[in-house]
C-alpha positions in Angstrom: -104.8 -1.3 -31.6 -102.6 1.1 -33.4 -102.1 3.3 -30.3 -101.1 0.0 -28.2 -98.6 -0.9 -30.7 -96.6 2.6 -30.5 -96.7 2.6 -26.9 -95.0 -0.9 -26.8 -92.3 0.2 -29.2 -91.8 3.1 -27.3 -91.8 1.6 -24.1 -89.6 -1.1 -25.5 -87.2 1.6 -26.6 -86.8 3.4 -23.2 -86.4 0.1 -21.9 -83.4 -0.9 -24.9 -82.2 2.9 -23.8 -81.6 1.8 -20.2 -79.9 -0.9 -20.9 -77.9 0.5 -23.1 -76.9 3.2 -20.9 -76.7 0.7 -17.9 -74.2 -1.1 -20.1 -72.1 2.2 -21.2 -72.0 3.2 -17.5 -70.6 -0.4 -16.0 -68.2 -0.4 -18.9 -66.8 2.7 -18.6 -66.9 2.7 -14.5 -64.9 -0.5 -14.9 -62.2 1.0 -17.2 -62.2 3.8 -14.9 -61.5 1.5 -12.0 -59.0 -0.8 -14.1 -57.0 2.3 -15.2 -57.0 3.4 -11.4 -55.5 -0.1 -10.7 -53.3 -0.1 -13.8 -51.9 3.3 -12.4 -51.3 1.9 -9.0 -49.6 -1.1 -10.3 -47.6 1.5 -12.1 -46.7 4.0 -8.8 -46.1 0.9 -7.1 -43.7 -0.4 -9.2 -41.9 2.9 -10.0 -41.7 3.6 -6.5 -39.8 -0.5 -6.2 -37.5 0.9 -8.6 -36.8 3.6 -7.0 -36.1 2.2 -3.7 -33.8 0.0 -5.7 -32.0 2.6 -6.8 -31.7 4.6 -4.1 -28.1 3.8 -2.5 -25.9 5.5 0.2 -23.0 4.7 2.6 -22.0 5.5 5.7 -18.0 7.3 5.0 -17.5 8.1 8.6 -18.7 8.7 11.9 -17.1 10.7 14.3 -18.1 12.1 17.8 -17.0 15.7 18.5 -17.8 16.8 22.1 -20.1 13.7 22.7 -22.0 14.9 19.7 -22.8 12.3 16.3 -21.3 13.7 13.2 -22.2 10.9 10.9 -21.0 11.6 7.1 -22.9 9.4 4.4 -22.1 9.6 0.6 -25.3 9.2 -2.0 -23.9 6.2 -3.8 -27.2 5.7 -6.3 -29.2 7.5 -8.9 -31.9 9.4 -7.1 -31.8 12.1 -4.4 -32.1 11.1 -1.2 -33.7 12.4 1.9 -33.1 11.1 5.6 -36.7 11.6 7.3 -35.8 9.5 10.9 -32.7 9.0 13.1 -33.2 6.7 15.4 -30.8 5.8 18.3 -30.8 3.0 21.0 -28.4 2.8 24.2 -27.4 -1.0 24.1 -26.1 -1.0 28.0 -27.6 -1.9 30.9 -29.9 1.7 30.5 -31.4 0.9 27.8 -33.5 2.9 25.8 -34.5 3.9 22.1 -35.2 7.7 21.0 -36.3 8.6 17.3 -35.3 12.3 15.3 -35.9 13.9 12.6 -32.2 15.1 11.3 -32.5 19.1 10.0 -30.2 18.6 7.1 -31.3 15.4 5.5 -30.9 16.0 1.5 -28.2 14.4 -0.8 -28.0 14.5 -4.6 -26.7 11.7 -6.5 -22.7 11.5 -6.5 -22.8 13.8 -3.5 -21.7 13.6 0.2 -23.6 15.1 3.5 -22.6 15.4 6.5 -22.9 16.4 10.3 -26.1 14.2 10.7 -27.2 13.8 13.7 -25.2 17.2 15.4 -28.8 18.6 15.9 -30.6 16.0 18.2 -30.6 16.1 21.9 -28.1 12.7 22.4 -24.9 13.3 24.0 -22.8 9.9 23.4 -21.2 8.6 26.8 -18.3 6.9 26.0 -18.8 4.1 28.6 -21.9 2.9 26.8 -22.6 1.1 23.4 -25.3 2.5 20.9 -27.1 1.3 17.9 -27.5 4.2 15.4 -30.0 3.8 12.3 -30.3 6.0 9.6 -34.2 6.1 7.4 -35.0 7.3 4.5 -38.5 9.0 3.0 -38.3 5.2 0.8 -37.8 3.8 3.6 -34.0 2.0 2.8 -32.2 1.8 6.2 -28.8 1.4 7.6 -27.2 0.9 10.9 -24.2 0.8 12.7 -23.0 0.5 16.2 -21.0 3.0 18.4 -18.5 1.5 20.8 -19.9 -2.1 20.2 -16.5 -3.3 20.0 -16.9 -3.5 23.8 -19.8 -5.8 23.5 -19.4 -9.1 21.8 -15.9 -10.4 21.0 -14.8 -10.0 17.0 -12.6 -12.4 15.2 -9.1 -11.3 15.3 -6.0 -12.6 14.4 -2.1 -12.4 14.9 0.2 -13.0 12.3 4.2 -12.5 11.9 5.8 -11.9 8.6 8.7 -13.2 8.7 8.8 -15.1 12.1 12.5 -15.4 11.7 14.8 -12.5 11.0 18.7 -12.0 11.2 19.6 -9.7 14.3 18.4 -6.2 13.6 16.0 -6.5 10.8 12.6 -6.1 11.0 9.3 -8.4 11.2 5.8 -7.5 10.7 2.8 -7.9 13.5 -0.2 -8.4 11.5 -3.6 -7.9 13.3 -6.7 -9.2 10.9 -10.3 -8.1 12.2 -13.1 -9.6 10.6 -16.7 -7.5 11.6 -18.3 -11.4 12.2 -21.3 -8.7 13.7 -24.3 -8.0 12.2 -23.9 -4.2 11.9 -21.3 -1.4 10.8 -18.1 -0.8 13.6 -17.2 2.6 13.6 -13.7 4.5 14.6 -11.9 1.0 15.4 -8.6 1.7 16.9 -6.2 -0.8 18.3 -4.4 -0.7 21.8 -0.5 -1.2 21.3 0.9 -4.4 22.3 2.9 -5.6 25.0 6.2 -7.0 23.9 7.9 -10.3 25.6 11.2 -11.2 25.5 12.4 -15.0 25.8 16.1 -14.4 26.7 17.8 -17.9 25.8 21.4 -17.0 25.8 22.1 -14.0 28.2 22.5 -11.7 25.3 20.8 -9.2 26.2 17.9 -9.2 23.2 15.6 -6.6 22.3 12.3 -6.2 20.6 10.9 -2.7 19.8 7.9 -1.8 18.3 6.8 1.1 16.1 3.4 2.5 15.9 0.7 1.5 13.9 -0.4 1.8 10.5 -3.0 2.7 10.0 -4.5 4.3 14.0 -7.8 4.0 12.6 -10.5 2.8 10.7 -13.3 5.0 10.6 -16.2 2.0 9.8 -15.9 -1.5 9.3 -19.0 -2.5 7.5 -20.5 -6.5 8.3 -18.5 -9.5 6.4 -15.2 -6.9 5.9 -11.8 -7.2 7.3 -9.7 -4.6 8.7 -5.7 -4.9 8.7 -3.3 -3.0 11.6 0.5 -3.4 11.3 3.4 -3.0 13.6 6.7 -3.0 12.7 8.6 -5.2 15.0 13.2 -4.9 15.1 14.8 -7.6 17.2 18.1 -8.6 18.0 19.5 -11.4 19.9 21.0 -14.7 18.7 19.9 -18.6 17.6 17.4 -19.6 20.7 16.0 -15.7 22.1 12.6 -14.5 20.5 10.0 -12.2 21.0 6.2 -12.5 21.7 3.4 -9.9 21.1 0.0 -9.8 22.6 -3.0 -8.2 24.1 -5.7 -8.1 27.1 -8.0 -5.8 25.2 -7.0 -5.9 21.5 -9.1 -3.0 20.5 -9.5 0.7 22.0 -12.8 0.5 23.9 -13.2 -3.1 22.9 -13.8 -6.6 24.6 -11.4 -8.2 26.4 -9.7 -11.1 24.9 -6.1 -12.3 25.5 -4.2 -12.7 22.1 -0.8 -13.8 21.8 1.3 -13.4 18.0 3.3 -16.5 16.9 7.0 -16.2 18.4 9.4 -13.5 16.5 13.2 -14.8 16.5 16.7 -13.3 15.7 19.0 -15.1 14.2 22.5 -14.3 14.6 23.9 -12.8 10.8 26.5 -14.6 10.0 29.2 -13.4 7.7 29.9 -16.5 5.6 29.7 -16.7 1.8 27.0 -19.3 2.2 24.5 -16.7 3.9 26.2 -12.9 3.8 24.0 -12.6 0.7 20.8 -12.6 2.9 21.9 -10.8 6.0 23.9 -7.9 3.9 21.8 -6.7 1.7 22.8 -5.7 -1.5 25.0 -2.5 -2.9 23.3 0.0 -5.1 24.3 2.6 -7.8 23.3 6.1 -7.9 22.8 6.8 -11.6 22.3 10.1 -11.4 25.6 10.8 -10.3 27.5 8.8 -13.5 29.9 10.6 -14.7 33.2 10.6 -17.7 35.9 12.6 -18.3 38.5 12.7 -21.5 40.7 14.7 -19.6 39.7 18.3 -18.4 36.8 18.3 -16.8 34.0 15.5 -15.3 31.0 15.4 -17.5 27.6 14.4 -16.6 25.9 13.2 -19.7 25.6 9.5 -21.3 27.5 10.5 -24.6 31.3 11.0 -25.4 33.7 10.8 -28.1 34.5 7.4 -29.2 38.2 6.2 -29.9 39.9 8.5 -26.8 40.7 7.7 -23.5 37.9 7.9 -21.1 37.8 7.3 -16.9 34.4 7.1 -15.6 33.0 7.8 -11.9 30.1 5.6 -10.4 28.8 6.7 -7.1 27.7 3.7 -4.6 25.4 2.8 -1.6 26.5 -0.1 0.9 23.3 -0.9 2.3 24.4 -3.7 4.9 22.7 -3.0 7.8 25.3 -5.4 9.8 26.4 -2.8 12.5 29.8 -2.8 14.8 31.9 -1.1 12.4 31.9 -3.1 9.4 32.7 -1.8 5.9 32.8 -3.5 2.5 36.3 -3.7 1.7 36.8 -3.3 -2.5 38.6 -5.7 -4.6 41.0 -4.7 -7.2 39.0 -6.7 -9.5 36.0 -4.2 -9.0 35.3 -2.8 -12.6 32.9 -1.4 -15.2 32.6 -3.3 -18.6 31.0 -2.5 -21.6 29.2 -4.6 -24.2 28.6 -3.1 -27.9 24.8 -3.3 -28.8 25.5 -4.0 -31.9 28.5 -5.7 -34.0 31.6 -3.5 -34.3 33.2 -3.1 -37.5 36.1 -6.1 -36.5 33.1 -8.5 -36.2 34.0 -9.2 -32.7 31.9 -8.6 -29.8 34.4 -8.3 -26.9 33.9 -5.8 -23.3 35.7 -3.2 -22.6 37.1 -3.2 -18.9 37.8 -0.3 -16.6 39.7 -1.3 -13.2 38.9 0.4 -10.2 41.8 3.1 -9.7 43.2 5.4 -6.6 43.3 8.2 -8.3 42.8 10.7 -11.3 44.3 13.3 -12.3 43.1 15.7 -14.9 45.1 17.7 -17.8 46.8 15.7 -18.6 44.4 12.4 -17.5 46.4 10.1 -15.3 45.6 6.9 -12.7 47.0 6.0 -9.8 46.5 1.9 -9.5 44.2 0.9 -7.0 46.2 -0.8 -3.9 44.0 -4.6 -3.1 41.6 -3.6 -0.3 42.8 -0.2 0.6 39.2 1.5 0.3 36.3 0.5 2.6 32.4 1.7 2.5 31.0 1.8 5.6 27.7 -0.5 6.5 24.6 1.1 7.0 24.1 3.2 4.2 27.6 4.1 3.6 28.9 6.2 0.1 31.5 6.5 -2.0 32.1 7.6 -5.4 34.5 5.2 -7.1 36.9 5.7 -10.4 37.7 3.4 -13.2 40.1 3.7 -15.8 42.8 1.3 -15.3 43.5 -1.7 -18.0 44.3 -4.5 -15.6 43.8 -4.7 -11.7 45.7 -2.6 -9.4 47.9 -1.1 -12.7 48.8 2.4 -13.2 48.3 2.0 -17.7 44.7 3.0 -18.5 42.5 1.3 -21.0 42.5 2.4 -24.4 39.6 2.9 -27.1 42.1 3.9 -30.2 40.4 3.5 -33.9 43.7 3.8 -35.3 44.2 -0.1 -34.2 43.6 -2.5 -36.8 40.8 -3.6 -35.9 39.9 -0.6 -33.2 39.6 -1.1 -29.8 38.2 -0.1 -26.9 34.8 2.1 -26.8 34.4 2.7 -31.1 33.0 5.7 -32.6 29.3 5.5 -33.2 28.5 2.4 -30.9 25.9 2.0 -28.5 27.1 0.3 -25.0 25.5 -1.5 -22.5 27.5 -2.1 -19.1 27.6 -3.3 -15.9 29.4 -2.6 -12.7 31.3 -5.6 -10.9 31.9 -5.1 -7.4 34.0 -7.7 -5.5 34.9 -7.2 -1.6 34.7 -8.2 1.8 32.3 -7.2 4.8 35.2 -7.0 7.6 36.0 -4.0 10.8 39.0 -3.5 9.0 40.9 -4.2 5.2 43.1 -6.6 7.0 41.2 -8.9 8.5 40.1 -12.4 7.0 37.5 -13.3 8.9 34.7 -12.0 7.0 31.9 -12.5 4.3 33.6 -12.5 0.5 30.7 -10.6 -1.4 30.2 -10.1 -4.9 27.6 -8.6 -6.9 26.9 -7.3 -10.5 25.1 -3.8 -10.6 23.5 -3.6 -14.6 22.1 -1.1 -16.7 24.3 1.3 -17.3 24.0 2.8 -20.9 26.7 4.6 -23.1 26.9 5.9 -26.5 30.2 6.6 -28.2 29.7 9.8 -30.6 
């Protein structure tokens, strides 16, 4: 009985053994196969991340002797490597060809380029292609190659102004918005063909300068792309001019486009409009310069309390042509305005008249004769003295501390001034049947030492 009761508990402990080590052997085959998974979930959703980080763009794409040189820029994080090419002839031949490009590596931040130079496609220029690009993560892009021939874009025509005085300039505005489902590449426009509507018998013109910019090397889907034309007519109330096209892009479809009409209007030299057909006057403030009586000086500081002329140097940029000049005033001057309060307590300008005529050592004027001095239109200069104490007198203005109170430009004052320009935009200083024109030129800036 004894020997039947060991063998039990020894049977009974292989037995508890087993199933021990049955147990053991699940468990630990089902950690093994739950880290496996664990890992894989990991992997799987590093490599997520990383195609989520890996970004690029397409720069440019050229085609040099029928070749692709495509030219993308690693925009993301990670390195990047290009592991298929493929290319597909959209025409009536169609047909779709894979390749593995030989230099296909990018670091992040960098650019590559010449893709594509190496395969064994020659792009005819008569035919439309769709060109992806694949990567070993397997992000894609794609763009088309002369697609602009094969469904029609959204484009528009705009004129900026659409009415202009004679001789000025409007702007032809072409929008194109990619409404396509893939990336345009070297999109040029064909130049338009101007239209004149001759009202009067005038003898109008509308000229056109090139465009800005000749190209855009992609157009990615959703973006818009701007050309510009510069557009000078002339004519008078009634003429205008039209732009438009048969084939608005190089290459492209054909779709007839007309711009919104462009029309002159004839300038007219009144003092209700001269403002906005003239243009204004300018001052060169580099050439300011003073003298006390020997010699012209160039700086922004003189002695205070002497007698001082001063020579402004000015632009007449009326672009009115047929000979017209901007006959000066006698009232033309240049006033000054202390900064601060002067020692008399009275803040009062100091004028300078426009003048003939200095002389130096001694200083002396000549006084300015009414309309005897004309600056021609069209970017027309002239350097102009003041110095006289009234208009058209031969007495020049006096800064004198010795005055009770002083007068004129006082020892250790700060200025601030102005130029005052009156005239007339007339062929010659005696006629009367021209534009009376004023303006104020500000900013100029003295100290008295």
């Amino acid at each position: 009985m004894r020997s039947r009761r060991a063998l039990s508990t020894v049977i009974g402990a292989v037995f508890a053994i087993i199933a021990l080590t049955s147990t053991v052997t699940y468990i630990s085959y089902s950690m093994g196969i739950l880290n496996n998974y664990n890992q894989s979930v990991l992997t799987k959703n590093q490599q997520l991340s990383d195609v989520n980080k890996e970004k690029f763009q397409i720069s440019s794409v050229t085609v040099p002797n029928s070749k692709l040189n495509i030219t993308v820029a690693n925009t993301g994080s990670l390195p990047i490597n290009f592991t298929k090419i493929w290319v597909q002839n959209t025409t009536t031949t169609d047909w779709v060809r894979s390749y593995t490009p030989t230099n296909n590596f990018v670091a992040p931040g960098g650019v590559l380029t010449k893709i594509g130079q190496n395969i064994p496609v020659y792009i005819n220029s008569a035919n439309s292609y769709n060109v992806k690009l694949v990567t070993s993560r397997g992000n894609t892009q794609q763009f088309n190659i002369n697609s602009a021939s094969v469904t029609p874009l959204n484009i528009q025509l705009l004129a900026f102004p659409s009415t202009v005085p004679s001789g000025f300039k409007s702007e032809l505005v072409m929008v194109i918005i990619n409404n396509s489902t893939s990336t345009l590449v070297n999109v040029s426009p064909n130049n338009p063909t101007l239209t004149i509507n001759n009202v009067v018998n005038d003898s109008p013109t509308c000229v056109s300068s090139g465009t800005t910019p000749t190209q855009y090397a992609t157009i990615a889907p959703g973006t818009t792309a701007i050309f510009t034309w510069d557009i000078t007519v002339t004519g008078t109330g009634g003429d205008s001019c039209t732009a438009s096209f048969t084939t608005p892009l190089k290459g492209g479809y054909a779709q007839a486009l007309t711009s919104p009409a462009i029309k002159p209007t004839a300038v007219s030299l009144s003092s209700t409009t001269y403002s906005q057909n003239s243009g204004v006057v300018t001052n060169d403030y580099t050439a300011f310069r003073w003298t006390e009586g020997n010699t012209w000086n160039t700086d922004w500081s003189f002695l205070g309390c002497t007698t001082i002329d001063f020579q402004v140097t000015l632009s007449n940029n009326n672009q009115t042509a047929g000979g017209y000049k901007l006959w000066l005033s006698k009232n033309t001057q240049i006033f000054f305005m202390p900064t601060t309060t002067p020692p008399n307590g009275k803040v009062t300008p100091t004028t300078y008249y426009l003048v003939n005529k200095t002389t130096l050592s001694p200083l002396g004027i000549t006084g300015y004769v009414d309309n005897s001095f004309g600056i021609p239109n069209q970017g027309g200069i002239a350097t102009l003295t003041f110095g006289a104490d009234l208009p058209g007198d031969n007495t020049q203005t006096i800064s004198s501390c010795n005055n009770n109170p002083p007068t004129g430009l006082v020892t250790g004052i700060a200025y601030y001034g102005s130029i005052v320009v009156y005239g007339k935009f007339t062929q010659n200083s005696g006629d009367n049947n021209g534009g009376n024109y004023a303006q104020t030129i500000p900013f100029l800036a003295v100290i008295a030492k």
